[in-house]
C-alpha positions in Angstrom: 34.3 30.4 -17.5 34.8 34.2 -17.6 37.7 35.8 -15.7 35.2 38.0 -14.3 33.0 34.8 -13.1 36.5 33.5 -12.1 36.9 36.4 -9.5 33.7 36.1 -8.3 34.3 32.8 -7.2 37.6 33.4 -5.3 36.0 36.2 -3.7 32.8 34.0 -2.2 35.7 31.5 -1.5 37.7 33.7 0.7 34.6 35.2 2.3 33.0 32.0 3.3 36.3 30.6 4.4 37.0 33.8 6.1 33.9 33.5 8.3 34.8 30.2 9.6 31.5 29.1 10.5 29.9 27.6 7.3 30.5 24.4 5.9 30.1 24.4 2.3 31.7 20.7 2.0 28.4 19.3 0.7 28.0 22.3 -1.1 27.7 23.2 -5.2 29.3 27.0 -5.7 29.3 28.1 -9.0 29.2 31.1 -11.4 27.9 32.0 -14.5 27.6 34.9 -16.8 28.0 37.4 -13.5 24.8 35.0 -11.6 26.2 33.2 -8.7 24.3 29.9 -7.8 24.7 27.7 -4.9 23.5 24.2 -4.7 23.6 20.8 -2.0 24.1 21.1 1.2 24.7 24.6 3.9 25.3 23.5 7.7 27.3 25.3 10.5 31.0 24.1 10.6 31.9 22.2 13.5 32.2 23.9 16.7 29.2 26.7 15.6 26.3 25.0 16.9 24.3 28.1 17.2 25.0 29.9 13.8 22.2 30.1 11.4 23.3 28.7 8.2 20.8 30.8 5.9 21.5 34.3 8.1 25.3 33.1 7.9 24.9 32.7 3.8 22.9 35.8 3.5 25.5 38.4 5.3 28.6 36.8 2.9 26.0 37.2 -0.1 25.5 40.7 0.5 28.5 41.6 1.0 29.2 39.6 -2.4 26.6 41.1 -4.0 28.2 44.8 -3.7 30.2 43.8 -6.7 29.1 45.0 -9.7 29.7 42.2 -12.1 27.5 39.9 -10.4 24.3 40.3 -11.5 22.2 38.3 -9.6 22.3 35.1 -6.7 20.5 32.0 -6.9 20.0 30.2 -3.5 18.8 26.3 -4.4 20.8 24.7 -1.3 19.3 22.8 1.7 20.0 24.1 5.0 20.9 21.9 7.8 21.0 23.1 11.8 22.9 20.5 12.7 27.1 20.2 12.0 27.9 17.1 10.1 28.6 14.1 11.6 
């Protein structure tokens, strides 16, 4: 893995942790070649009942995507409404 991919990945770390209301346990993040890609499983975190996974993923994405070694995002995760149980 590329420093560059490397970074990317911290930074989608800190911002999904920084929002607080995502829970990305069941969740594939990776990085390749500047193309982020998550996989599995997107469902609020505890305590969020009404938080939108997908909107939640989208604002973090963008924000993300301002970088401009990452070259494109590829969304292949299931969304759940529901926190996990």
């Amino acid at each position: 893995m590329s420093v560059e991919d490397k970074t990317i990945l911290r930074n989608l770390q800190r911002a999904i942790t920084k929002r607080e209301a995502l829970d990305v346990s069941d969740a594939r993040i990776g990085c390749a070649k500047g193309v982020i890609t998550i996989g599995g499983i997107v469902r609020p975190a505890t305590g969020f009942i009404s938080v939108k996974p997908k909107e939640e993923l989208r604002f973090i994405l963008e924000d993300i995507a301002r970088d401009p070694s990452v070259r494109d995002v590829a969304i292949q995760c299931r969304f759940e409404q529901s926190p996990k149980k």
